[in-house]
TORVO-844572 format. One record per residue (C-alpha): residue in three letters; x, y, z; residue number from 1. Coordinates in Angstrom, 3 decimals. Example, Ala and Ser with C-alpha at 12.3 -4.5 7.8 and 13.67 -1.06 7.14 Angstrom:
<sites>
+------+----------+----------+----------+-----+
: type :        X :        Y :        Z : seq :
+------+----------+----------+----------+-----+
:  ALA :   12.300 :   -4.500 :    7.800 :   1 :
:  SER :   13.670 :   -1.060 :    7.140 :   2 :
+------+----------+----------+----------+-----+
</sites>
This chain:
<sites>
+------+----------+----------+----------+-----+
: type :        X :        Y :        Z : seq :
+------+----------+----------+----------+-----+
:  UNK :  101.817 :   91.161 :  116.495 :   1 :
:  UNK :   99.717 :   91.857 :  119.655 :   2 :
:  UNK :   96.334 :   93.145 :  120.432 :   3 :
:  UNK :   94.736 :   96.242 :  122.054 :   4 :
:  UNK :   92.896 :   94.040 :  123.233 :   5 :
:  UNK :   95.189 :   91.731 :  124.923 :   6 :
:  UNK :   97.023 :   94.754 :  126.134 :   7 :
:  UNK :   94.070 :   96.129 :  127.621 :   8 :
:  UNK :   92.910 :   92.714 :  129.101 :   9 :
:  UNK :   96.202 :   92.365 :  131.230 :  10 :
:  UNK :   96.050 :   96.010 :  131.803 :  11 :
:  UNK :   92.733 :   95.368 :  133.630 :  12 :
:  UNK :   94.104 :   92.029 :  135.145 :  13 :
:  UNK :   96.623 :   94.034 :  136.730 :  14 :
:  UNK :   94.917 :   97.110 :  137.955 :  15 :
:  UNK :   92.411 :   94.665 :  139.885 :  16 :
:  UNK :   95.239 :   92.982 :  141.872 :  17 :
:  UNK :   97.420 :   95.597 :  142.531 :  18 :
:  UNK :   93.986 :   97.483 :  144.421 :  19 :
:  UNK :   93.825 :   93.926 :  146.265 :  20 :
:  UNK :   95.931 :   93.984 :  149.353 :  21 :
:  UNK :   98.821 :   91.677 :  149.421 :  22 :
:  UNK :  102.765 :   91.447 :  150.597 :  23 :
:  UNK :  103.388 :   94.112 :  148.366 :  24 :
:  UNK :  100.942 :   96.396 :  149.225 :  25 :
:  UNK :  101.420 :   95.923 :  152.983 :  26 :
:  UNK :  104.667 :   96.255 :  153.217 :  27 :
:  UNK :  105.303 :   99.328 :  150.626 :  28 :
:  UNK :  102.602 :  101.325 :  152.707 :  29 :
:  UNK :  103.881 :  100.237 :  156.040 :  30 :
:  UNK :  107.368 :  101.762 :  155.560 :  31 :
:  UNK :  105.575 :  104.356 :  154.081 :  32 :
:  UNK :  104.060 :  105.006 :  157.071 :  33 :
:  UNK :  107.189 :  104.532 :  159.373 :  34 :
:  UNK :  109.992 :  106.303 :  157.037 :  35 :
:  UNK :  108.444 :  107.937 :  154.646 :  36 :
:  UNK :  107.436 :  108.552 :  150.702 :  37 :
:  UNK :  111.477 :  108.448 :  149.991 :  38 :
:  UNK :  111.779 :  105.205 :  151.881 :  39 :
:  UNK :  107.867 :  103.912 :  150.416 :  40 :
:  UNK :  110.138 :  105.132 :  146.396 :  41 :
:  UNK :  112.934 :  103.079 :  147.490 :  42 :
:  UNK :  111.350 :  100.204 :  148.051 :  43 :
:  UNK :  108.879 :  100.415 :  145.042 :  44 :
:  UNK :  112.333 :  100.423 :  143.041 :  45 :
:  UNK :  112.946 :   96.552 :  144.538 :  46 :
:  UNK :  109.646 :   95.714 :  143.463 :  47 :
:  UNK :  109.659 :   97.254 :  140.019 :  48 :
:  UNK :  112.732 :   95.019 :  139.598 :  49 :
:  UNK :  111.092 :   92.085 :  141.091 :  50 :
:  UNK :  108.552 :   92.224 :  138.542 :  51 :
:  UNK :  111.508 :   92.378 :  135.759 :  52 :
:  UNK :  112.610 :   89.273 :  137.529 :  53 :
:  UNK :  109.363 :   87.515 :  136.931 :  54 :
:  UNK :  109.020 :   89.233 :  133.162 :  55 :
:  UNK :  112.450 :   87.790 :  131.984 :  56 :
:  UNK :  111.703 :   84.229 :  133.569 :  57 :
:  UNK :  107.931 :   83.863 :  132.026 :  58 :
:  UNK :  109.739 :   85.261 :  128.388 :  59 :
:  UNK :  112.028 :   82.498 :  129.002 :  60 :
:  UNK :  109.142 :   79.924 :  129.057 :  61 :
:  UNK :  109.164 :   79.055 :  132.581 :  62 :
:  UNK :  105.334 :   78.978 :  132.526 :  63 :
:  UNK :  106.278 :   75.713 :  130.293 :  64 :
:  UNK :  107.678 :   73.810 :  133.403 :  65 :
:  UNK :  104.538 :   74.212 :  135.515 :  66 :
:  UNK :  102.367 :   73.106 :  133.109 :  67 :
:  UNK :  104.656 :   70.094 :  132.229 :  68 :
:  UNK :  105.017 :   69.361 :  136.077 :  69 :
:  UNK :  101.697 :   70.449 :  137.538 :  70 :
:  UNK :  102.332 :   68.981 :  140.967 :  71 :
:  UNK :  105.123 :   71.634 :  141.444 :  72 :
:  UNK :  102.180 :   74.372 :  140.044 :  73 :
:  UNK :   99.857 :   73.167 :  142.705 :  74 :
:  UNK :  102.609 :   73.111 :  145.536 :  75 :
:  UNK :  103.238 :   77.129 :  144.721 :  76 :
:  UNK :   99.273 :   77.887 :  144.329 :  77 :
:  UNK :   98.536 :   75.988 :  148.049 :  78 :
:  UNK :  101.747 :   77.731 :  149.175 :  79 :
:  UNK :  100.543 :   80.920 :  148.291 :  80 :
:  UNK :   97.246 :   80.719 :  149.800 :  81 :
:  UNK :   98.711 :   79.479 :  153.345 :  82 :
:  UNK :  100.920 :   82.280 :  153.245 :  83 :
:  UNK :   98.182 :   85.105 :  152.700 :  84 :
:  UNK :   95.705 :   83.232 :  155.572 :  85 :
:  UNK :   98.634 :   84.496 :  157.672 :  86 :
:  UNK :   98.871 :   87.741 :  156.407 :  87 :
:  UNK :   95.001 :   87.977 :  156.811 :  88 :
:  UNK :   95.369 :   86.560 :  160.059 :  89 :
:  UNK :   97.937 :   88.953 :  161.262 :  90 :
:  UNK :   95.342 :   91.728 :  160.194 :  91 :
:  UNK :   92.382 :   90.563 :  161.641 :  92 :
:  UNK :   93.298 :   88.355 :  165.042 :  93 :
:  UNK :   92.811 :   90.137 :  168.568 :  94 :
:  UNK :   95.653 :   93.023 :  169.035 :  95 :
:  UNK :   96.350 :   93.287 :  165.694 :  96 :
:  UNK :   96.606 :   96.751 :  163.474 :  97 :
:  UNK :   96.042 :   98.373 :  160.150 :  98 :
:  UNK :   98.187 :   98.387 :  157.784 :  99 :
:  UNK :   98.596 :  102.313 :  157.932 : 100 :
:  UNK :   98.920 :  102.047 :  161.701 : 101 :
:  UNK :  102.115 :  103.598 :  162.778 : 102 :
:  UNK :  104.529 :  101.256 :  164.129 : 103 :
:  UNK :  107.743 :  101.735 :  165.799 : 104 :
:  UNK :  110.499 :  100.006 :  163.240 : 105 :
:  UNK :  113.522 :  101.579 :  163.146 : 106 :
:  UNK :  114.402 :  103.213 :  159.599 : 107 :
:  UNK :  116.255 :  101.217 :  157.366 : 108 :
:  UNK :  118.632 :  101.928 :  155.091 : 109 :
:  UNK :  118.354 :  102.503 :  151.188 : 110 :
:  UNK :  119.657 :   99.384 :  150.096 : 111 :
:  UNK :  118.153 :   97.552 :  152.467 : 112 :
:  UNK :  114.552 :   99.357 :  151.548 : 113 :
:  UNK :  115.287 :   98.150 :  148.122 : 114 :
:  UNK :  115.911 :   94.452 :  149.123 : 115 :
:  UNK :  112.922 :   94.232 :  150.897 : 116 :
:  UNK :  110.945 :   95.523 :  148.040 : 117 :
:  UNK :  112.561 :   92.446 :  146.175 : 118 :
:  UNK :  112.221 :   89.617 :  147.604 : 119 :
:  UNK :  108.808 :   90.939 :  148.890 : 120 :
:  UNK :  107.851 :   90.954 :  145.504 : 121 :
:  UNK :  109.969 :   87.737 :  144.617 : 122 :
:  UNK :  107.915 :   85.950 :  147.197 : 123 :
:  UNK :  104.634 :   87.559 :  146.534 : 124 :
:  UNK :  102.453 :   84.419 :  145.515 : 125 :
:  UNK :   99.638 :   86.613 :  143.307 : 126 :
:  UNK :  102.638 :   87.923 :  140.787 : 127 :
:  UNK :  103.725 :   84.305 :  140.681 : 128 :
:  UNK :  100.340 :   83.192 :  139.797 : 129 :
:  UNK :   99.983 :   86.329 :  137.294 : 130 :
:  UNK :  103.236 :   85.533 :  135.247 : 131 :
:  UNK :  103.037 :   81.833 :  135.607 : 132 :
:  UNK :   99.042 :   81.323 :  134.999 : 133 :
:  UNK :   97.228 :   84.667 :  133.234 : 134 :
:  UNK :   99.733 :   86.219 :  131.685 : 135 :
:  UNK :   99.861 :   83.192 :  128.944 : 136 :
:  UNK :   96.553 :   83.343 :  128.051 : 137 :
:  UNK :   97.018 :   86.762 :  126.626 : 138 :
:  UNK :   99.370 :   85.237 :  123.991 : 139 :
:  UNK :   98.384 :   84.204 :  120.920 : 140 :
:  UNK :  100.868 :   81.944 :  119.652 : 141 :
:  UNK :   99.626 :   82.412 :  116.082 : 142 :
:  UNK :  100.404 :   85.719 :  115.927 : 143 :
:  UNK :  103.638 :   85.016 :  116.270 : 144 :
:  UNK :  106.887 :   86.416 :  118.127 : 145 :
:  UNK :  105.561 :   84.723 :  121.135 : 146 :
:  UNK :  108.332 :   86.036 :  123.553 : 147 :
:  UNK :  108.151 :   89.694 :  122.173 : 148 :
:  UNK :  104.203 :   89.661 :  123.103 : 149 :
:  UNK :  104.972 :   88.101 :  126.778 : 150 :
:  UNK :  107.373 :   91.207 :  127.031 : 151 :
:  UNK :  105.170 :   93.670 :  125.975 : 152 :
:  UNK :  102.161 :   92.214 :  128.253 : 153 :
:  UNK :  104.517 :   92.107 :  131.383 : 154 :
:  UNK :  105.801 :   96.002 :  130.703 : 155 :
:  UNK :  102.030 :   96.963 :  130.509 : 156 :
:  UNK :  101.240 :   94.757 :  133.859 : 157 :
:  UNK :  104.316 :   96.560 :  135.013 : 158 :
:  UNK :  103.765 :   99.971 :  134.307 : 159 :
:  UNK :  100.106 :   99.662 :  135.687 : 160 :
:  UNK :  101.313 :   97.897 :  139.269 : 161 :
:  UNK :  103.938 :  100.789 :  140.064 : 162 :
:  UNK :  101.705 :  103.563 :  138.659 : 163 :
:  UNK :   99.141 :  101.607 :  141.438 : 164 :
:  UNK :  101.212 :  101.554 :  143.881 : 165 :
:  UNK :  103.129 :  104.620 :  143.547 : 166 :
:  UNK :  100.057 :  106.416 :  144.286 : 167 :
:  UNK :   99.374 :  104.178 :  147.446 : 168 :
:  UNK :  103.199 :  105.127 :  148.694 : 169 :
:  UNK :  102.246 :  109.416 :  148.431 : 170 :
:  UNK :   99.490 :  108.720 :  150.272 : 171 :
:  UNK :  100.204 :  106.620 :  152.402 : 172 :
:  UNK :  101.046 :  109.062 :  155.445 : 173 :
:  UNK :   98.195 :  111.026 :  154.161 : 174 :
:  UNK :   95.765 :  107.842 :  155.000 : 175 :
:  UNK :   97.492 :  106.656 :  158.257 : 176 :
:  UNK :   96.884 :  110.189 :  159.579 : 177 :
:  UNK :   93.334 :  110.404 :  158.896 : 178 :
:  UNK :   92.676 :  107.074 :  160.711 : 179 :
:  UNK :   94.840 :  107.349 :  163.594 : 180 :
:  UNK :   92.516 :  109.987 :  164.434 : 181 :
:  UNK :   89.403 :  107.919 :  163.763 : 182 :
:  UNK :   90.013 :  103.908 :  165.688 : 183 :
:  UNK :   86.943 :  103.100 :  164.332 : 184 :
:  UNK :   87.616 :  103.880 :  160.689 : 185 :
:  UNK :   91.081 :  101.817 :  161.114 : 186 :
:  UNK :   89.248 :   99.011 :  162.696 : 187 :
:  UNK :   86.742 :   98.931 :  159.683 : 188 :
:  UNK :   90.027 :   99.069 :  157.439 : 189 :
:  UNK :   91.458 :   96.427 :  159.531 : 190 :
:  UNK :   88.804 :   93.984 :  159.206 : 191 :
:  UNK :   88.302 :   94.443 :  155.334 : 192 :
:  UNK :   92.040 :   94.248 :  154.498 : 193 :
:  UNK :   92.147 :   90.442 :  156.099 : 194 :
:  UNK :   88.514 :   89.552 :  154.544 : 195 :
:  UNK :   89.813 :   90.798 :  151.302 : 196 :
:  UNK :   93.563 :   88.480 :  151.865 : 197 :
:  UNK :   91.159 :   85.779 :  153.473 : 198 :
:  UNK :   88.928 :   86.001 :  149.923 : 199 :
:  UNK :   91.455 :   85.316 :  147.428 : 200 :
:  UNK :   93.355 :   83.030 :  149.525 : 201 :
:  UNK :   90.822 :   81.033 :  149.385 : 202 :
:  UNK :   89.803 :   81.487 :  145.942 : 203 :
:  UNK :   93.808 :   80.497 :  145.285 : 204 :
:  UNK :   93.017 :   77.477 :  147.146 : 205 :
:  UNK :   90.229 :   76.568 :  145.143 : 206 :
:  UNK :   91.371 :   77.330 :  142.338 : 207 :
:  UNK :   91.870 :   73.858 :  139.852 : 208 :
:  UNK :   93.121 :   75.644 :  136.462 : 209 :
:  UNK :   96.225 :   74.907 :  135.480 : 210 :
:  UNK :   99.621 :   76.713 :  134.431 : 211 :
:  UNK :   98.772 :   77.740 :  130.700 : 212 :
:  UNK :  102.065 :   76.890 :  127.760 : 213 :
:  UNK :  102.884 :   80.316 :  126.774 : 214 :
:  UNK :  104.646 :   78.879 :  123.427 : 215 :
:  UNK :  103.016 :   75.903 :  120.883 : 216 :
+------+----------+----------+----------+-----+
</sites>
């Protein structure tokens, strides 16, 4: 039905993004940082379902409409890489902080923790591109059962991503400590953080492959 091999493929796609900073990242360690591991759990728990979100759409076929309509593919991919220029931006211009640099936000409420996590992850253009453009290739439409594989490739991706970023949200307070006390360790994180966003916003950009039918 589906391969340890596939598996272990998107296991591996996964584990490489989630270590790559992005909206997700940045925002489940910064209310880490401000609120707490409770608050940094509650919002995981918007972004676990946020990834659900995307699972249920790509086992739907939705991959199938980007690849029919590539414009609207290309729109999202040079969307996406505008939007984490910012981000790197934000990290690296003059006055700017670390993502584990304390910041005075007032705390927000559970449900509102959990929203965030959403439609950060909703909005987060490198799951879009992993559900809508890698994921697929990991099917093999021969094998049949084509929508049961796409759900047992997102789980894994799933499971991987919170396990990833679980351990990011115990540790974050941990990290922010550590550097608060060292300014030029959290300018050195700083600066690699928004080369890192810069990288693969620009890689996004570059990027010419196109959205990949998950179904013959």
């Amino acid at each position: 039905m589906i391969s340890g091999g596939a598996l272990a493929g998107i296991a591996l796609v996964s584990f490489g993004m989630a270590l790559t900073p992005g909206p997700n990242l940045i925002y489940l360690v910064s209310r880490s940082v401000v609120q707490g591991r409770r608050a940094g759990l509650v919002s995981l728990a918007g972004v676990g379902v946020g990834f659900a979100v995307y699972l249920v759409a790509a086992t739907a076929g939705i991959a199938t409409v980007f690849a029919l309509v590539p414009e609207v593919y290309l729109t999202l991919k040079l969307a996406g890489a505008c939007y984490l220029l910012w981000l790197a931006w934000q990290m690296v211009r003059p006055g700017g902080e670390s993502v584990f640099a304390p910041k005075e936000l007032a705390p927000d409420r559970p449900r509102k923790l959990f929203l965030m996590g959403l439609v950060t992850c909703l909005l987060n253009p490198k799951i879009a591109i992993l559900y809508i453009s890698l994921l697929p290739q990991f099917v093999s439409p021969e094998q049949g059962q084509v929508a049961l594989q796409s759900l047992l490739l997102g789980l894994t991706q799933i499971t991987v991503c919170l396990l990833c970023d679980g351990a990011f949200v115990l540790m974050a307070g941990s990290v922010a400590a550590f550097l608060a006390r060292r300014p030029t360790w959290q300018r050195v994180h700083r600066y690699a953080m928004g080369t890192l966003l810069a990288g693969f916003a620009l890689r996004l950009a570059a990027d010419r492959s196109k959205a990949v039918l998950a179904a013959p």
